[in-house]
N, C-alpha and C positions, 0 to 999 in steps of 0.2 A: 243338544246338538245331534244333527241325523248323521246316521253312518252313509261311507260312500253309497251313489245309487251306482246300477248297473249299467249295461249299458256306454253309450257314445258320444262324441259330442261332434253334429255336422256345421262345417265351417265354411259358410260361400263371400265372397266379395271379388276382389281383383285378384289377378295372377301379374305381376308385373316383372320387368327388368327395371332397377334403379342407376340412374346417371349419375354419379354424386360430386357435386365442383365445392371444391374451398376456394371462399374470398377472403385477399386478408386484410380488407379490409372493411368498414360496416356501409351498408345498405344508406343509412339515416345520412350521412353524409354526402351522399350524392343523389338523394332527392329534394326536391325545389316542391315544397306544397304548393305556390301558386299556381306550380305549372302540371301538377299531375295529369289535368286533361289532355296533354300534349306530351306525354311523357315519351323520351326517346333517348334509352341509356344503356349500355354496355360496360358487361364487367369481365375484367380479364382477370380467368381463374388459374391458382397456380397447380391446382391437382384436378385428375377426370379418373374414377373407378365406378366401375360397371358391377352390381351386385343383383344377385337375382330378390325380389319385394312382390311387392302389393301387400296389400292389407291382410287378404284369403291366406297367400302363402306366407308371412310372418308369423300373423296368429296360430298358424298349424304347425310353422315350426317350434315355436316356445311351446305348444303343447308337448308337441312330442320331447322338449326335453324332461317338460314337467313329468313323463310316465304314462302320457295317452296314447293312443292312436288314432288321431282325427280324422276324420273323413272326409278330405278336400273337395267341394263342388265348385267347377266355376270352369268356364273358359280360357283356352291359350293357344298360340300359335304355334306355328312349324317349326318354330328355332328351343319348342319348350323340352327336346330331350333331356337334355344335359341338367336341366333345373329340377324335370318329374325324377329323374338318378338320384340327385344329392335330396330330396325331400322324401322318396322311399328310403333313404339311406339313411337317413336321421328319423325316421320313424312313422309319415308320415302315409296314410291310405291315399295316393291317388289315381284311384278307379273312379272318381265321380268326376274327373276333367276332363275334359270334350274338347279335342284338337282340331282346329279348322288351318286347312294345309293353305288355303288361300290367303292365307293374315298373319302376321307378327304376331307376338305376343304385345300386350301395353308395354308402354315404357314411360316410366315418371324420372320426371329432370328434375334433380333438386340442388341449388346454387345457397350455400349456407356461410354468411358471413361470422368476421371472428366473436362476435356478441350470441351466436345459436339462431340466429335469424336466418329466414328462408325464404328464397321466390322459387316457385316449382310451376310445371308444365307435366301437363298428363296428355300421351296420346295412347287413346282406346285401343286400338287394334283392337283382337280379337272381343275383347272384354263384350264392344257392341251386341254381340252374337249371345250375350248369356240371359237374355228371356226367351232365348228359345231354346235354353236348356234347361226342363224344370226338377224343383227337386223333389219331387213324389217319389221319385222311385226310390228313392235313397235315406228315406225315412224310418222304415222297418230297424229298429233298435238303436234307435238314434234320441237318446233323452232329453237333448238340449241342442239349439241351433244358434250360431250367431248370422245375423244378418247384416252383413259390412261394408261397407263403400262400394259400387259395384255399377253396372249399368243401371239407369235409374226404373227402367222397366222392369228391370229382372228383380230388383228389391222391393218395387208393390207385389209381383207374381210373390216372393218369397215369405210377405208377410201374409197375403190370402191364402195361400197354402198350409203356412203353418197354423192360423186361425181357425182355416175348416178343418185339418186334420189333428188339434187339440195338441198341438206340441209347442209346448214352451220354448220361446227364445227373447234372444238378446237385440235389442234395437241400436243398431251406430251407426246412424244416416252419416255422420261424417259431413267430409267434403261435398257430398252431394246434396246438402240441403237446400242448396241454391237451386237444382235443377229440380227436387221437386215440389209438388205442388200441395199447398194448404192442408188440404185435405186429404195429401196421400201420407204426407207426415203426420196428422192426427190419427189417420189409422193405426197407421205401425207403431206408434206412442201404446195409443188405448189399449192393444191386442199385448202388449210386451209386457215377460216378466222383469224386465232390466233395461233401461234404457241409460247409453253410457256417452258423453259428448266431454270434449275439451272445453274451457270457459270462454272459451270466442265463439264458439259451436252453441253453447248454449243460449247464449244472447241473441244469435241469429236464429235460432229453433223460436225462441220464446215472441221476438221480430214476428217473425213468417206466419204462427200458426195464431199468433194472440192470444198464447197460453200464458196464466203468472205460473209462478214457481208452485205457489199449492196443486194449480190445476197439473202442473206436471208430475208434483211429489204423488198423488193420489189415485194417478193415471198407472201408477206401476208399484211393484213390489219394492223398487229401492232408484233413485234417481242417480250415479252416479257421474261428477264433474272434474276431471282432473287440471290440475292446478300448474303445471310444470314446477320447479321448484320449488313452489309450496304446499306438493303433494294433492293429495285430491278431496272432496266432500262425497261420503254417502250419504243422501238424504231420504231415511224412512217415516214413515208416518207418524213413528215415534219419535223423528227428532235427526238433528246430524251429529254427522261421527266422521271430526278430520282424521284423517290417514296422512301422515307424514311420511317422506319420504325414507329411500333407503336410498347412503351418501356412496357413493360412485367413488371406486380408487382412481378415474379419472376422465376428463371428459373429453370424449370424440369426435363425437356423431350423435347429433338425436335422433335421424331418422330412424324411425320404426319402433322408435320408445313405446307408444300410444298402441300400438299393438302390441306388444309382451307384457304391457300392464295389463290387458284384455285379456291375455292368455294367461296371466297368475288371475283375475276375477275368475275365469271360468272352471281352472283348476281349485281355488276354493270353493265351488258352487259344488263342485263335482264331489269333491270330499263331504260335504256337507258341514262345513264352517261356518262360525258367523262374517257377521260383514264388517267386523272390525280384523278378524285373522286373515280373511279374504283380501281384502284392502294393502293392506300389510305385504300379502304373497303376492300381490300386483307391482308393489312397488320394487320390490328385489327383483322381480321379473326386469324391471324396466333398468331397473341401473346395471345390470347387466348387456343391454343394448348401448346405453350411453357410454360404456367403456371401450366399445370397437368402432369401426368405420363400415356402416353397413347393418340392416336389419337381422343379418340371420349369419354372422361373421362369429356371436357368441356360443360361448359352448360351458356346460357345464354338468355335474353328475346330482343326482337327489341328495347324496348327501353334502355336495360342498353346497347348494341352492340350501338345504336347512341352515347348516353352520352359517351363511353370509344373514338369514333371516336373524338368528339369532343371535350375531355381531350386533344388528342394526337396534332389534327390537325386544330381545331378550330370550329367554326359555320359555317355552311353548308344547307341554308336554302331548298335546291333543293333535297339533300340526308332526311334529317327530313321529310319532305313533303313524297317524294315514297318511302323510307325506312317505314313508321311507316303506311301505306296506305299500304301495300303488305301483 
């Protein structure tokens, strides 16, 4: 195993505020497959809380509890004081976000029934604005980059940049696989040391580009697939390696699970772990979001994050050791 590298990890996608409604009751029940093309339904929710999200500022905050100091790139609006405060506050660099006084920050709606199910709405605001903010300049000591749900232009600018200038990153087209196009997701496939999707995510990647699973295992250093409750697959050239979850003292909220998993992979990358202990610090990452209402509502210190790993998964003298040293 390599010891930690030096060095940073640069973090671009969304900047958002999240809308968060509870239904109480499920989704499935009040849709009519025949009539989906005509669909025309209202759900009257019995809670509305506003938590600061996106993808960009999720993943930077579980860094920063994990012991890094990420370096936030990305886009936000006039109303982003109050969110740049509580994210330098909890640890986060945001000197790489670029305030357009003329725009909102995004804002994702997400309507979550009592089964975990979700209908959401994303309006872009500022986010639009983020290819034309590139990230060259913010490269210098930056070992690792993740590239995350974002304006769809600004994520091809992010992967030719990180291509020409020889810096490894992380691929999570995400949600926006739909918006791009064939051949902009074979790039950012091909060029990636890591490409990470949900198993809905993956089927429409594999859909769109008319990649099988070898051509995508082969295309990268490790494929990984998260499972929701059945935890995730990493798939290496050597073979797969399920990662099970870590059990949640109780369930709240998913949103922003899928980001704090991203942020325990990258803090395992950083450490220089394998991808079975990686996996593992992904998963305690995440069940600490599912315990609160709200992607960046949890909180926790390096050593209770060891002790709940080691509840779940066991003694891990290698993770104790560069976990509690970081």
């Amino acid at each position: 195993m390599e010891e930690k590298k030096t060095g940073r990890v640069l973090v671009t996608g969304s900047i958002a505020f999240d809308y968060l409604m509870q239904f109480s009751g499920q989704f499935s029940d009040y849709l009519i497959p025949e009539k989906l093309e005509t669909i025309s339904v209202s759900f009257l929710v019995h809670s509305l809380k506003k938590q600061w999200g996106g993808c960009a500022g999720n993943i930077a905050y579980s860094l920063a509890l994990l012991g890094e100091r990420p370096l936030l790139v990305a886009t936000a609006g006039k109303d982003f004081s109050e969110y740049r405060a509580f994210l330098e506050g909890a640890g986060v660099d945001t000197s790489g976000v670029r305030v357009f006084q003329e725009e909102f920050t995004a804002s994702f709606f997400a309507n979550t029934d009592k089964k975990g199910n979700q209908i959401c709405s994303f309006y872009t605001g500022a986010m639009r604005f983020a290819k034309s903010h590139p990230i060259d300049p913010f490269l210098e000591d930056q070992n690792l980059v993740i590239i995350s749900p974002n304006d769809p232009e600004a994520m091809v600018l992010h992967v030719q940049t990180c291509q020409e200038k020889n810096v490894p990153y992380i691929y999570d087209p995400g949600q926006q696989i739909v918006c791009l196009e064939p051949n902009e997701l074979i790039r950012g496939i091909q060029g990636a040391k890591v490409l990470i999707l949900n198993e809905y995510e993956f089927e429409l990647l594999k859909k769109k580009t008319q990649m099988s699973d070898v051509q995508l295992v082969n295309s990268v250093s490790v494929l990984v697939v998260t499972l929701g409750e059945n935890g995730s697959i990493f798939w290496t050239k050597e073979g797969k390696i399920q990662i099970p979850i870590a059990r949640p003292l109780r369930v709240v909220d998913p949103t922003g699970v899928g980001d704090a998993f991203r942020a325990g992979l990258i803090k395992g990358m950083l450490l220089g772990l394998d991808w079975e202990i990686t996996g593992r610090i992904g998963s305690v990452a995440a069940a600490y979001v599912i315990e609160t209402e709200g992607p960046q509502a949890h909180m926790y210190t390096l050593s209770e994050f060891y002790h709940r790993y080691e509840e779940n998964f066991g003694f891990c003298e290698v993770l104790q050791k560069r976990l509690l040293a970081s």
